[in-house]
MOPAC internal coordinates of N, CA, C and O (Angstrom, degrees):
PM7 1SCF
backbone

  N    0.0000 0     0.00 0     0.00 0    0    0    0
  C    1.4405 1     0.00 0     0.00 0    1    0    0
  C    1.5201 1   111.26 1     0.00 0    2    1    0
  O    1.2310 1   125.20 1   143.27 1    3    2    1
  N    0.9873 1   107.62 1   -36.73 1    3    2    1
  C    1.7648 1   114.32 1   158.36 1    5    3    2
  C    1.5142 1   127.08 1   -31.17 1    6    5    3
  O    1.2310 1   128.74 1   128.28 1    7    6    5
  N    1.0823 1   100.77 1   -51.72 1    7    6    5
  C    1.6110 1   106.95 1  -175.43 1    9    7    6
  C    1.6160 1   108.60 1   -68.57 1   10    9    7
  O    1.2310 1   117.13 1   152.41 1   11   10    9
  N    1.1107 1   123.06 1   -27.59 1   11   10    9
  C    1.5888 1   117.43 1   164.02 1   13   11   10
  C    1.3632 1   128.15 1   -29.56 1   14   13   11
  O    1.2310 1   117.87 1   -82.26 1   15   14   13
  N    1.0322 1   121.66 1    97.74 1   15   14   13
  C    1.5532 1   118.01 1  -170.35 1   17   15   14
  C    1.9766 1   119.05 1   -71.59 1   18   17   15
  O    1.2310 1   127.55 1   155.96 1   19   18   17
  N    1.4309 1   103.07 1   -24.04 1   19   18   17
  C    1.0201 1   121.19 1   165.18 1   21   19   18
  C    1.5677 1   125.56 1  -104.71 1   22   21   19
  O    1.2310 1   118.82 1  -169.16 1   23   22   21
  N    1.3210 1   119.85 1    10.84 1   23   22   21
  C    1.2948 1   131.64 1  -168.69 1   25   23   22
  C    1.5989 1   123.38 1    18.39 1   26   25   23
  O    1.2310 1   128.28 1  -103.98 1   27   26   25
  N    1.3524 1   101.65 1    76.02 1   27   26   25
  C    1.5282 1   108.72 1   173.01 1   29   27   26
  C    1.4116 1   111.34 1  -128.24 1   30   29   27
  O    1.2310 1   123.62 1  -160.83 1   31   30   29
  N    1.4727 1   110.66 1    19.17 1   31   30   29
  C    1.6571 1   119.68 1   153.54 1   33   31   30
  C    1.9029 1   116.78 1   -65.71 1   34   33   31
  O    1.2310 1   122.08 1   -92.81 1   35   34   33
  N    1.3367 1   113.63 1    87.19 1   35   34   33
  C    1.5900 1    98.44 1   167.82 1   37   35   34
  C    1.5892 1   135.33 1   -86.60 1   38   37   35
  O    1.2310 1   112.59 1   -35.22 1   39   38   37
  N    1.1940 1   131.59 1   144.78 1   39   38   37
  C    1.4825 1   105.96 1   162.13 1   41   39   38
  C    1.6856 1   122.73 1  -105.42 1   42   41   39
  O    1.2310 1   123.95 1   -30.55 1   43   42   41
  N    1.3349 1   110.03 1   149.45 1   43   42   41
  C    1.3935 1   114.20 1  -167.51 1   45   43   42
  C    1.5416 1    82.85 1  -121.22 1   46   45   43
  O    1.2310 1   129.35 1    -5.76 1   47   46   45
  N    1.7964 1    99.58 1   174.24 1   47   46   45
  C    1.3262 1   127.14 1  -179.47 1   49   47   46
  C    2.0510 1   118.83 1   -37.44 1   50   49   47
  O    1.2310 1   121.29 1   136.22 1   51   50   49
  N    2.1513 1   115.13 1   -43.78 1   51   50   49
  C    0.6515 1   108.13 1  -145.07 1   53   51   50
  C    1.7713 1    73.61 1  -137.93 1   54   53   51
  O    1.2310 1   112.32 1  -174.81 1   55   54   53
  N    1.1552 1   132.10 1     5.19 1   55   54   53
  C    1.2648 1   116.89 1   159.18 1   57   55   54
  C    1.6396 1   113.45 1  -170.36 1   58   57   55
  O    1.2310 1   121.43 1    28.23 1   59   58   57
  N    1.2311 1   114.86 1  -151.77 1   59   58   57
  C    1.7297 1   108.20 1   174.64 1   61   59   58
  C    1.7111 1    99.82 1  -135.13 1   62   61   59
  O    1.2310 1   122.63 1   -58.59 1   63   62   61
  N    1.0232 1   112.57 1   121.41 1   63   62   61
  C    1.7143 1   135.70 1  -175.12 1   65   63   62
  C    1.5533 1   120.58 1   -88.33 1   66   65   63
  O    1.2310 1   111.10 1   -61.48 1   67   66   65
  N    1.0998 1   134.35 1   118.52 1   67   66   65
  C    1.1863 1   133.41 1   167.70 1   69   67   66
  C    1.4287 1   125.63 1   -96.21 1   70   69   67
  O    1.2310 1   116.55 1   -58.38 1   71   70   69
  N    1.5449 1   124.17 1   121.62 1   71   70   69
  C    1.1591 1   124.76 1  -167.30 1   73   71   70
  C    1.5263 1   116.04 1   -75.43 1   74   73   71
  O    1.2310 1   110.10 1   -68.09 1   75   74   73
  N    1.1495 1   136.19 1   111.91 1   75   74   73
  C    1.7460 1   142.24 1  -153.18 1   77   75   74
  C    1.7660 1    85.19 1   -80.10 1   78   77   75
  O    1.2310 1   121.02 1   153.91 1   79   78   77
  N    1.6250 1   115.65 1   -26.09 1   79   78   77
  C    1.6220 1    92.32 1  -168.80 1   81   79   78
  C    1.4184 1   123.08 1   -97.93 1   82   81   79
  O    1.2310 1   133.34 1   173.83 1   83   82   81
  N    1.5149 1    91.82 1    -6.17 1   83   82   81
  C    1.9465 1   103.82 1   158.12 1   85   83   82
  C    1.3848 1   125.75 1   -89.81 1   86   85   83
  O    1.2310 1   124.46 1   163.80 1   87   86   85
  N    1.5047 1   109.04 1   -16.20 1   87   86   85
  C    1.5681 1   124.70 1  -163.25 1   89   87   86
  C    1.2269 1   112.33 1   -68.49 1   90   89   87
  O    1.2310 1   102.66 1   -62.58 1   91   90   89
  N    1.5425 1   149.38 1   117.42 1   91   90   89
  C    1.1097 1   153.87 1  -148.06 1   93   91   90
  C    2.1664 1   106.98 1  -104.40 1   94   93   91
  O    1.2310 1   130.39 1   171.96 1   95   94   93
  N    1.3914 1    97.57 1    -8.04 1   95   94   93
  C    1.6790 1   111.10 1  -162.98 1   97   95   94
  C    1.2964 1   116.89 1    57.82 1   98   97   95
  O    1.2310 1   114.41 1  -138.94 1   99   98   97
  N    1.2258 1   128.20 1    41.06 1   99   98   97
  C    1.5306 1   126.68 1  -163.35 1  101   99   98
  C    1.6438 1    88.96 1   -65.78 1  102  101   99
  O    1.2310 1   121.19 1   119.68 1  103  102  101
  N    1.6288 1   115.33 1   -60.32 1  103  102  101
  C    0.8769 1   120.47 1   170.77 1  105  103  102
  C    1.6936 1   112.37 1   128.66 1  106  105  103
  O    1.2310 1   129.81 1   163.61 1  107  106  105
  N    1.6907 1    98.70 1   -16.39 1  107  106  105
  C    1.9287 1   110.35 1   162.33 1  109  107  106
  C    1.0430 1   132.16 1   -36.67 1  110  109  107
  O    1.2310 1   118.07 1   142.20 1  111  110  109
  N    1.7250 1   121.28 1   -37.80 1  111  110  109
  C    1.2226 1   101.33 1   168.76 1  113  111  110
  C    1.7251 1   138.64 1   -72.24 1  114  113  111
  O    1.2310 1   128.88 1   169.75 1  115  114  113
  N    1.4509 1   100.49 1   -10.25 1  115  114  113
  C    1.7840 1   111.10 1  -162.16 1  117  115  114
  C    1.3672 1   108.78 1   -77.48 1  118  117  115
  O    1.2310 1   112.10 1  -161.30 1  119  118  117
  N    1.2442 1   132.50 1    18.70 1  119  118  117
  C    1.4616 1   145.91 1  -176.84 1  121  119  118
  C    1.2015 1   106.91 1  -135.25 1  122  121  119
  O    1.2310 1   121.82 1   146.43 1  123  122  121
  N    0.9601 1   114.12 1   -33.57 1  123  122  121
  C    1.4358 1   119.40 1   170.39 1  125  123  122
  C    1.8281 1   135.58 1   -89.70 1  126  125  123
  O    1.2310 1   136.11 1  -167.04 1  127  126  125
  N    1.8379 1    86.42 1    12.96 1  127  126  125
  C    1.8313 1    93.71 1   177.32 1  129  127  126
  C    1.3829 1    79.88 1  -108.70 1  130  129  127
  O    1.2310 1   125.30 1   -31.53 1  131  130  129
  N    1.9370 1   107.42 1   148.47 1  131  130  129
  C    0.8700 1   153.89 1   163.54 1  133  131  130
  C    2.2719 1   114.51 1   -33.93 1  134  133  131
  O    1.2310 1   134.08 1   117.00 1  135  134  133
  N    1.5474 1    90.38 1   -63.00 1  135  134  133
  C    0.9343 1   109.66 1  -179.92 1  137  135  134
  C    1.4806 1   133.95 1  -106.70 1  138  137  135
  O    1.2310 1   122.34 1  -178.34 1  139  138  137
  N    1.3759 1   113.13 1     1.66 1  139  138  137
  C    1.2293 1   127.53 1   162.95 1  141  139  138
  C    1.5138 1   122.92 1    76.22 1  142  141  139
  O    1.2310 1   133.02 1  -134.30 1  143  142  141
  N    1.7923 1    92.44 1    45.70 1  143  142  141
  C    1.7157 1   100.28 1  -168.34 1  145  143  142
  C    1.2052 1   107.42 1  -129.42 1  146  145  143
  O    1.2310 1   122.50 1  -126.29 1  147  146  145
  N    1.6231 1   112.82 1    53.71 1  147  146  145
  C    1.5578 1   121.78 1   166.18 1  149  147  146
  C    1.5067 1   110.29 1  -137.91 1  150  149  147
  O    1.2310 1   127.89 1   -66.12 1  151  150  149
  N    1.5357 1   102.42 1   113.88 1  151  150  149
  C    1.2382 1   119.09 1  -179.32 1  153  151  150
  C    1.7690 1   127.96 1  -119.23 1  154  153  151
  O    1.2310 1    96.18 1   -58.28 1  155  154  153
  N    1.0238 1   159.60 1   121.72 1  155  154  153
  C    1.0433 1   160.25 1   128.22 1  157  155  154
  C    1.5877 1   100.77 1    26.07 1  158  157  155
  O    1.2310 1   100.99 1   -51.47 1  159  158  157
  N    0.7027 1   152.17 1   128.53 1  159  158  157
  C    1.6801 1   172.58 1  -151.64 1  161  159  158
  C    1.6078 1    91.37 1   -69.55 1  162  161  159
  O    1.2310 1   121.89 1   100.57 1  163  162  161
  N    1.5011 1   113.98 1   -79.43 1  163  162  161
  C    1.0556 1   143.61 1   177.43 1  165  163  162
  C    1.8496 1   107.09 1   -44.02 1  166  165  163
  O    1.2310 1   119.73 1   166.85 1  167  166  165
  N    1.1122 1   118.12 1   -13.15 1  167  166  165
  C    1.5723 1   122.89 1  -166.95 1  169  167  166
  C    1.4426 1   105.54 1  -129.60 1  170  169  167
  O    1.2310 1   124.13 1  -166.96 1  171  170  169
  N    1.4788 1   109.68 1    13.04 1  171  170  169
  C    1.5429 1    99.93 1  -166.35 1  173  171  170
  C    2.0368 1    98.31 1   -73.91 1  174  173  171
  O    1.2310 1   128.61 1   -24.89 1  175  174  173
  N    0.9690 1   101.03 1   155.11 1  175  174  173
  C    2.2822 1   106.08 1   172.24 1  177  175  174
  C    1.5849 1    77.37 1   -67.90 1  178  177  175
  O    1.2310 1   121.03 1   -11.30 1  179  178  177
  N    1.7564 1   115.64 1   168.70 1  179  178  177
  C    1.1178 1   164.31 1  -160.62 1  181  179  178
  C    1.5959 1    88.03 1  -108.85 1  182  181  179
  O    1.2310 1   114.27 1   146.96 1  183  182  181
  N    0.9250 1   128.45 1   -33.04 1  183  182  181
  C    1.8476 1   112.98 1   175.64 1  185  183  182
  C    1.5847 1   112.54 1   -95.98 1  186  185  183
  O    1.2310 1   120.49 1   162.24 1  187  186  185
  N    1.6368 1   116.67 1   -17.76 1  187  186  185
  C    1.8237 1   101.56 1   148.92 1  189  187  186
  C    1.4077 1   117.42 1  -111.45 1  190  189  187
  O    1.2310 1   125.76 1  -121.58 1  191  190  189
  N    1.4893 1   106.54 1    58.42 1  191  190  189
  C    1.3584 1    93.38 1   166.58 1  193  191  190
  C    1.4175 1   109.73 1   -81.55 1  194  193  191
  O    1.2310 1   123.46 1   139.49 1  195  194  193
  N    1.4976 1   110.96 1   -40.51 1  195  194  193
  C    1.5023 1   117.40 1  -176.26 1  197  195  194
  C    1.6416 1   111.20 1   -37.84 1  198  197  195
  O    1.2310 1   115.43 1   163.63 1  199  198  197
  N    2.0773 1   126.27 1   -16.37 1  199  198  197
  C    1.0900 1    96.30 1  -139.56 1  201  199  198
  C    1.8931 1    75.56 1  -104.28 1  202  201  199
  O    1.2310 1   117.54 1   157.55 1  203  202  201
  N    1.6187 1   122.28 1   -22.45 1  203  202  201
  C    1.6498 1   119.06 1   179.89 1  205  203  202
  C    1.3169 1    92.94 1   -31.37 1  206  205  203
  O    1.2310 1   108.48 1   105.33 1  207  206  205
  N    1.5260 1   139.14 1   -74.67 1  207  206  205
  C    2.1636 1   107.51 1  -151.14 1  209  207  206
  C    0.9683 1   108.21 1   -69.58 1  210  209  207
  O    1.2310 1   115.45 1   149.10 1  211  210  209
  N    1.6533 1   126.25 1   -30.90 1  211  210  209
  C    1.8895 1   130.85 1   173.39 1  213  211  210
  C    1.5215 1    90.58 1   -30.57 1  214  213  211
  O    1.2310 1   123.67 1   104.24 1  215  214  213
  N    1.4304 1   110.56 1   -75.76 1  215  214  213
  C    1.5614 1   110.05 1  -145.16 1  217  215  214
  C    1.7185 1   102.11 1   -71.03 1  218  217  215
  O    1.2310 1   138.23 1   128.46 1  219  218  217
  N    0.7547 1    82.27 1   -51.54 1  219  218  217
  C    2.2100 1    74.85 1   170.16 1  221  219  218
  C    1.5007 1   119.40 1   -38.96 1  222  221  219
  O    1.2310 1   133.74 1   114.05 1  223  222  221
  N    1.4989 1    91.04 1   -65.95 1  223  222  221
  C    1.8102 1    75.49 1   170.44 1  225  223  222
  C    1.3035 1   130.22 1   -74.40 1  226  225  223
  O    1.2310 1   120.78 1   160.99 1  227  226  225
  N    1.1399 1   116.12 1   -19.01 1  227  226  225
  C    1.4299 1   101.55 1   176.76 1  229  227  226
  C    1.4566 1   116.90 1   -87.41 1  230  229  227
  O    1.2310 1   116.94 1   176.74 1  231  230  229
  N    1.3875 1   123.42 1    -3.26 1  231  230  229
  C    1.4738 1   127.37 1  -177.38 1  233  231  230
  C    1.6126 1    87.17 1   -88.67 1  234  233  231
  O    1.2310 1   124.52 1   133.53 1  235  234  233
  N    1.3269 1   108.94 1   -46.47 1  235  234  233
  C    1.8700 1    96.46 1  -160.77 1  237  235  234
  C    1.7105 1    98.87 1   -66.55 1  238  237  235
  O    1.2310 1   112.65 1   169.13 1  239  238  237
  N    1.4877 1   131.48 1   -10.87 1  239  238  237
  C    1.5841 1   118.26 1  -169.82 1  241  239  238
  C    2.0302 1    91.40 1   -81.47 1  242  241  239
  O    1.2310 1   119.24 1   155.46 1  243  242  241
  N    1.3361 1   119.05 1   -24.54 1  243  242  241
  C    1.1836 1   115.91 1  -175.54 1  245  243  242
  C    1.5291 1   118.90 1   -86.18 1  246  245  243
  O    1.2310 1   122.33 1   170.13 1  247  246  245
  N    1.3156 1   113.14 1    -9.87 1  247  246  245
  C    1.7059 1   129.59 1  -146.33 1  249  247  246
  C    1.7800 1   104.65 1   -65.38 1  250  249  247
  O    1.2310 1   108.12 1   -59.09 1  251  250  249
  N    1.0486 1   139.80 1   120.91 1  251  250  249
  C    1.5683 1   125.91 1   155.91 1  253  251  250
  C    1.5184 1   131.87 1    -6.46 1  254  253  251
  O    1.2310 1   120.10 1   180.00 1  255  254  253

């Protein structure tokens, strides 16, 4: 979450959320998750689509 240059990496209870309306696409963090579950909107797999509005809303209740 560090590497965010604009820090709109949050963490919540059951994962860590990135806010799409602070997010600049530098693209630093996607090498730098653990588990390899940060994708381009447009590139997300068909089994997390369910999670794009999760992470929106819950990044925007944390957002600056």
């Amino acid at each position: 979450m560090q590497v965010c240059p604009v820090d709109c990496i949050y963490e919540i209870a059951d994962q860590v959320v990135i806010n799409p309306d602070e997010c600049i696409d530098c693209g630093l963090c996607e090498p730098e998750c653990p588990v390899t579950a940060i994708f381009v909107d447009t590139d997300v797999p068909p089994q997390w689509k369910e999670y794009i509005e999760k992470n929106k809303t819950e990044s925007q209740k944390l957002a600056h």
